[in-house]
C-alpha positions as CSV (number, residue, x, y, z in Angstrom):
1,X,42.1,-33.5,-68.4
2,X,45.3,-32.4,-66.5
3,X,43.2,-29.4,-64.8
4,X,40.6,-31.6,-63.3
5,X,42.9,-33.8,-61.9
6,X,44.9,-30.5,-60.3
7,X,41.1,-29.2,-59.1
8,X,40.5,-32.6,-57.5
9,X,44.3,-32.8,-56.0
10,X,43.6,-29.2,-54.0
11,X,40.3,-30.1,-53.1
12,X,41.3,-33.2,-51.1
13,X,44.1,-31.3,-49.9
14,X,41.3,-28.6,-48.6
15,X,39.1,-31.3,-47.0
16,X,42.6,-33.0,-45.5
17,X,43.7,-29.8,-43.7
18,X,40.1,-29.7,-42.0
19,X,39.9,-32.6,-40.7
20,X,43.1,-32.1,-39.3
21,X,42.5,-28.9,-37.8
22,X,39.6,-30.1,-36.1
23,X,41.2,-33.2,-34.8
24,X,43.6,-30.7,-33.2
25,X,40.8,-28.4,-31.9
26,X,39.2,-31.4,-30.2
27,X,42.6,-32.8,-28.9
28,X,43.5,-29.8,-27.4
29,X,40.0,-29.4,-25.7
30,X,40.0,-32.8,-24.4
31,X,43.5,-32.3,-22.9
32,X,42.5,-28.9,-21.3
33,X,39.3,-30.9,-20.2
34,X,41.8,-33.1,-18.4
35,X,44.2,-31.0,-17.1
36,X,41.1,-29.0,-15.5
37,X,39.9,-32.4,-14.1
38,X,43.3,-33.9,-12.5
39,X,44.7,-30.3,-11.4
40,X,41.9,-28.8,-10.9
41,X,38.8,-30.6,-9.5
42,X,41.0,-33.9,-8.0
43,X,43.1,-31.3,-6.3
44,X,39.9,-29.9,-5.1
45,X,37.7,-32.4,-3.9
46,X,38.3,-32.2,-0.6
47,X,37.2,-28.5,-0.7
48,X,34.4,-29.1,-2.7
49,X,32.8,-31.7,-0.6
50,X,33.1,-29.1,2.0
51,X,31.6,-26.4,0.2
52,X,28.3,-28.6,-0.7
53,X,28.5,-29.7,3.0
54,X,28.6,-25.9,4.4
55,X,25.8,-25.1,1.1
56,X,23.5,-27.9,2.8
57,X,24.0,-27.2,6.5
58,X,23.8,-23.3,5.6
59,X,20.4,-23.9,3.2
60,X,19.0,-26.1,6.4
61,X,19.7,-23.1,9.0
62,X,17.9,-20.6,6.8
63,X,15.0,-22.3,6.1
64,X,14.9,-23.2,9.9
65,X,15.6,-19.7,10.9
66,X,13.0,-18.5,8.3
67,X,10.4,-20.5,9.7
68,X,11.1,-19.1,13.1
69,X,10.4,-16.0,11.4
70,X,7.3,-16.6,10.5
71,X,5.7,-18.3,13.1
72,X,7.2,-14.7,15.3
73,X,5.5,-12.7,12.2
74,X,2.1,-14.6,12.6
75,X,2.5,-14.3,16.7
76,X,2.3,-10.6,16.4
77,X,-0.6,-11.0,13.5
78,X,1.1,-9.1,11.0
79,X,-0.6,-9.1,7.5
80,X,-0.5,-12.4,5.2
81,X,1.4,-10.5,2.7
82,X,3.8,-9.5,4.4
83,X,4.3,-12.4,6.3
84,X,5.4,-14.0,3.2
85,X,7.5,-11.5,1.3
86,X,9.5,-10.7,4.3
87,X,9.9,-14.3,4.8
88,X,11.5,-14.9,0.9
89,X,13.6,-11.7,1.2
90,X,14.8,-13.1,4.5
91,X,15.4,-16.4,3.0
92,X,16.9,-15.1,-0.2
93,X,19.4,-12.8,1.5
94,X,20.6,-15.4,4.1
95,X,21.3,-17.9,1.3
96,X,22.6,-15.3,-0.9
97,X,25.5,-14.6,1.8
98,X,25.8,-18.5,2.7
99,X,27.0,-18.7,-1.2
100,X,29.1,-16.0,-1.2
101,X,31.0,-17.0,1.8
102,X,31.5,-20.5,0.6
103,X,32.8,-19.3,-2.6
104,X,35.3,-17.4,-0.1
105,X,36.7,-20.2,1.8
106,X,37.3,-22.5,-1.7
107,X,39.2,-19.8,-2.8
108,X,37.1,-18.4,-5.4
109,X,37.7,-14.1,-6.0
110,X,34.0,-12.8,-4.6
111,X,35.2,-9.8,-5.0
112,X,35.0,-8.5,-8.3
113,X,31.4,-10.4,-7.9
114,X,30.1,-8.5,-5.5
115,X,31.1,-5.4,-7.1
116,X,29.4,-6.5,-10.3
117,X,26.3,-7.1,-8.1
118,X,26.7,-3.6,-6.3
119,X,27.0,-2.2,-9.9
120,X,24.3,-3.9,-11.3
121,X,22.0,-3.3,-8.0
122,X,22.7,0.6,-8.2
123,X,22.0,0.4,-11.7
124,X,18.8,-0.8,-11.9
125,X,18.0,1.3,-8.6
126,X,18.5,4.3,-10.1
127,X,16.6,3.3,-13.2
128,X,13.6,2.2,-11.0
129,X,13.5,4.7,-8.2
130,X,10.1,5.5,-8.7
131,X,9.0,1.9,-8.2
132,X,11.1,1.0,-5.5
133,X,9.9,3.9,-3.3
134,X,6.5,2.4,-4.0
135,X,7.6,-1.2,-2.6
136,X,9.5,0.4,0.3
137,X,6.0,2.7,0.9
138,X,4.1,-0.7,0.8
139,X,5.9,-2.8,2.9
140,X,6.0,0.5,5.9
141,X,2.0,0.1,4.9
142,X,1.5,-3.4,5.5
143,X,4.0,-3.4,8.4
144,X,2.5,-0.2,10.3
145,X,-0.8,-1.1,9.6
146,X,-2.6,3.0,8.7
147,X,-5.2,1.5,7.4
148,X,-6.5,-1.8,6.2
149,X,-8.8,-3.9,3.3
150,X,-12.2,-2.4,4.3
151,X,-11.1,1.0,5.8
152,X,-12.8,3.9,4.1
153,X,-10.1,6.4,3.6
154,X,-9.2,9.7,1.9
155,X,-5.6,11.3,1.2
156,X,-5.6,14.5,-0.7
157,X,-8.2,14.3,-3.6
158,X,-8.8,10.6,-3.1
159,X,-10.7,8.6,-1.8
160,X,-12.8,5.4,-1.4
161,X,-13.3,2.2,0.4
162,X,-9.5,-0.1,0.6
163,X,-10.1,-2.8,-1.6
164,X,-6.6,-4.4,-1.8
165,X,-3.2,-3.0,-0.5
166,X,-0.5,-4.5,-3.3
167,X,3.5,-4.6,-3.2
168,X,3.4,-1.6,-5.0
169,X,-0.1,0.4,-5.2
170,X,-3.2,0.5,-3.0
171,X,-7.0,0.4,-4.6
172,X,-9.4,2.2,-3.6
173,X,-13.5,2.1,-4.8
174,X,-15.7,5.1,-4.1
175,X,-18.8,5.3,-3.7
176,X,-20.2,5.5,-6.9
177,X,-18.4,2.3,-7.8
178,X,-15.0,4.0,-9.2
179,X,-11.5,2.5,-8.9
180,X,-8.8,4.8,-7.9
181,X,-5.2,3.2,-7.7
182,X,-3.2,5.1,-5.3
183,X,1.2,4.7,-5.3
184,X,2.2,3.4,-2.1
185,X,4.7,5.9,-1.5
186,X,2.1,8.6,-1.9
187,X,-0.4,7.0,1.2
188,X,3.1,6.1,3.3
189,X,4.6,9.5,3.2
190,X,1.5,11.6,3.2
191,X,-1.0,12.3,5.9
192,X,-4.6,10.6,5.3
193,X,-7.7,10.3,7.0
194,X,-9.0,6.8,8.1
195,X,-12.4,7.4,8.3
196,X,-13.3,3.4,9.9
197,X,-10.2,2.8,11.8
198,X,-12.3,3.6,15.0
199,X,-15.2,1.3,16.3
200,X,-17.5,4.7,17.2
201,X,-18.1,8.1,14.9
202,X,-19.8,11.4,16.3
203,X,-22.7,12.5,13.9
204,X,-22.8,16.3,13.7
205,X,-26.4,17.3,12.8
206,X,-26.4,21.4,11.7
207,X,-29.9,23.4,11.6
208,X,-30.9,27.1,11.9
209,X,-33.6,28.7,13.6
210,X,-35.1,32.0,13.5
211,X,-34.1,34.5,16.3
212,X,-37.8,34.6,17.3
213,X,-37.8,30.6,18.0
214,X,-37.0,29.4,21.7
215,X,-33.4,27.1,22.0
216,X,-35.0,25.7,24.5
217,X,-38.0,24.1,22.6
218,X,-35.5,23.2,19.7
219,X,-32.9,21.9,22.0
220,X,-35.9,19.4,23.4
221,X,-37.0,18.6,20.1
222,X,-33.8,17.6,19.2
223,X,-33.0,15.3,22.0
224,X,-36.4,13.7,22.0
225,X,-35.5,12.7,18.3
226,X,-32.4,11.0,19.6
227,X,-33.7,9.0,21.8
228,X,-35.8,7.5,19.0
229,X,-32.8,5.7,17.6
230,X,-31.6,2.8,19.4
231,X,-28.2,3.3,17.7
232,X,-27.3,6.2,19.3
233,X,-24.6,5.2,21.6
234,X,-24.2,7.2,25.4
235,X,-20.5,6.5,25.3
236,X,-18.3,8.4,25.4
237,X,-21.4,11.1,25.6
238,X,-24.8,11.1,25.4
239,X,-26.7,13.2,23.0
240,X,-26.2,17.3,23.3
241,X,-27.3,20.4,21.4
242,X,-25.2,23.4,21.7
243,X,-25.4,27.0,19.6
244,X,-22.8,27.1,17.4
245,X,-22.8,30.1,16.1
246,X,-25.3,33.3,15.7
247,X,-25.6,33.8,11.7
248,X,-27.1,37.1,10.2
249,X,-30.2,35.2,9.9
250,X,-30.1,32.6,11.9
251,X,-29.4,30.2,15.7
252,X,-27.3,27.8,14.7
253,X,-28.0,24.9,16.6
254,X,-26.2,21.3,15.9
255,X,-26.9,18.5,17.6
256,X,-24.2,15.5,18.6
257,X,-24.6,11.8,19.5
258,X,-22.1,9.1,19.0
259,X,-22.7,6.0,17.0
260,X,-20.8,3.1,16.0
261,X,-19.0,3.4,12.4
262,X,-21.2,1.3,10.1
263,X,-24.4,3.2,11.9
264,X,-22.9,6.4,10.9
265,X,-24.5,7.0,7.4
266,X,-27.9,5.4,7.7
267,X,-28.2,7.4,11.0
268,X,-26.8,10.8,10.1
269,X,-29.0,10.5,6.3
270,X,-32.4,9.6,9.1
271,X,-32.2,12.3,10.9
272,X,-31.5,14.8,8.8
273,X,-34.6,14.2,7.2
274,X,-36.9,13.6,10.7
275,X,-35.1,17.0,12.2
276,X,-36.5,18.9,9.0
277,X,-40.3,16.9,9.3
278,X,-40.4,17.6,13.2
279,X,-39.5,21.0,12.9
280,X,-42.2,21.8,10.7
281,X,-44.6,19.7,12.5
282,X,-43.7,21.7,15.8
283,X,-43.8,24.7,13.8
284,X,-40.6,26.2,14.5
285,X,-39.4,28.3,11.9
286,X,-36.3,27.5,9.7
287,X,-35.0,30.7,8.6
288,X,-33.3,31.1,4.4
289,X,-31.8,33.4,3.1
290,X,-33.5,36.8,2.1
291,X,-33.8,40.5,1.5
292,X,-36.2,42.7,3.5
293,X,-36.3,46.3,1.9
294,X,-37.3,48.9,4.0
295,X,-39.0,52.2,2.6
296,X,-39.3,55.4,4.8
297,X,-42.6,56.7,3.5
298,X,-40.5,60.9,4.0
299,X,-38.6,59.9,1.3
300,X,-41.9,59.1,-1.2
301,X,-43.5,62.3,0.8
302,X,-40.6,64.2,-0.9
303,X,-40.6,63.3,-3.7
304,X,-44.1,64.4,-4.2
C-alpha cells in the first residue's frame, strides 16, 4: 500500500518536471522569436523594403535585358537551342549577382557564401569534367555552326547523317539505318568532314583502258555521256576527262563534272554503270589484271 502511493508520488513528479521544462523550452523560443522580431526585423524594415525594391527593379532589368538578347540572338539566326539556353544562363547569372549584391548592402556576410559556392562549383567540376567539356563542346557547336541537323558528316571512324545536335552529344544515322552518338567535345575539338555543307559536289568517275585503246575515242565517249544528264552542272566547270595515271596495265582515265549535293549519289551510282555498258558497246577494251607467260621455244630446244 505505502509503495504504490510512493510510485504514484514520483510519477506525477516525472510528468510535473515535463511539463515544466517544456513550458520553458517554448517561453524561451517565443521570447527569442521576439527579440529577433523587434531588434531584428523592426530595426530592419527600412532595409528590407529596399532590398525587395532593388530584388524587383533588378529581376525587371534582367528579364528586359534578356529579352534584348534574344531578339539580337534571333537577328543573327543562331540556332533555337541555343537561343534559349544562352538566354536562361544569361538570366540565371544576372539574377544570381542581383541577390548577392542586395544581400551586401543589408549587411548580410556574402562572403563566406560565395566561397561555399566556389567550393561547391569546383567540386562538382572536377567530379564532372568529362561532361562539362561535352556541354562547353556543344554550345561552340551550336554557336559556330560546323555542321547542322541534315548534314552528312564523318569524324574519324564515324559517320552518318546529323540527326539531332544535344547539350551534350550529337546523333548521327548511317546509312544502313545505325545510330551513332558522338560526345560533343570529340566533333568540337577534332577535325571532321562535312560532306553537305556545300550546295555543289564534283563526281570523280575512274576507268582503265588498254594501252592499245585511243584517249581520244574514250575521252569523247565520256563527255557524250555527260551530256546525257541534265544534272550535270557547268559551274564552276564543265565536264573534263584527264589521264590520271599510266598503270602497269592500264590508261587511267577519270572523268569530272560538278553536280549539286543531293544529285551526287544517284548521279555518280548512273554513270558508273552507263560508262561500263558504253564501253563495251563501243568496244573499247577494259583492261584486269593478269599474267602473260612467255616461253622462249631455245630453252624447250635444250632441253631436248
Amino acid at each position: 500500500m505505502d509503495s504504490t502511493v510512493v510510485d504514484s508520488t514520483v510519477n506525477s513528479s516525472s510528468v510535473t518536471e515535463s511539463v515544466t521544462q517544456t513550458v520553458e523550452s517554448m517561453g524561451q523560443f517565443w521570447g527569442k522569436a521576439q527579440v529577433f522580431f523587434t531588434d531584428v526585423l523592426l530595426a530592419n524594415v527600412p532595409r528590407i523594403i529596399i532590398a525587395l525594391v532593388l530584388l524587383w527593379v533588378g529581376f525587371k532589368l534582367v528579364n528586359y535585358l534578356t529579352k534584348m538578347v534574344r531578339k539580337l540572338m534571333q537577328a543573327r539566326d543562331m540556332d533555337k537551342s541555343l537561343q534559349d539556353f544562352l538566354g536562361s544562363l544569361i538570366g540565371i547569372t544576372l539574377k544570381l549577382l542581383i541577390v548577392l549584391s542586395v544581400m551586401q548592402m543589408i549587411g548580410v556576410e556574402v562572403t563566406s557564401f560565395i566561397a561555399v559556392l566556389a567550393t561547391a562549383g569546383l567540386a562538382i567540376g572536377m567530379a564532372l569534367q568529362g561532361t562539362l567539356q561535352n556541354f562547353a563542346g556543344g554550345v561552340i557547336i551550336l554557336l559556330l555552326k560546323p555542321f547542322k541537323v541534315g548534314d552528312y558528316i564523318e569524324q574519324g571512324s564515324n559517320r552518318g547523317s546529323v540527326t539531332s545536335i544535344q547539350i551534350f552529344n550529337t546523333v548521327l544515322n548511317t546509312p544502313d539505318n545505325k545510330v551513332i552518338i558522338v560526345p560533343n567535345s570529340q566533333l568540337a575539338t577534332n577535325s571532321l568532314i562535312n560532306y553537305t555543307k556545300s550546295e555543289t559536289r564534283r563526281v570523280d568517275v575512274s576507268i582503265g583502258i588498254s594501252y592499245g585503246e585511243s584517249i581520244d575515242k574514250a575521252r569523247k565517249v565520256l563527255l557524250n555521256l555527260a551530256s546525257t544528264y541534265p544534272v550535270v552542272l557547268q559551274e564552276p566547270d564543265g565536264p573534263v576527262v584527264h589521264v590520271t595515271s599510266l598503270g602497269e596495265s592500264a590508261v587511267n582515265l577519270q572523268l569530272r563534272l560538278w553536280v549539286r549535293t543531293g544529285d551526287y549519289w544517284p548521279l555518280y551510282f548512273s554513270l558508273n554503270q552507263a560508262v561500263y555498258d558504253e564501253f563495251n558497246k563501243q568496244g573499247i577494251e577494259k583492261p584486269f589484271n593478269q599474267l602473260s607467260v612467255h616461253f622462249d621455244e631455245g630453252v624447250f630446244a635444250a632441253k631436248k
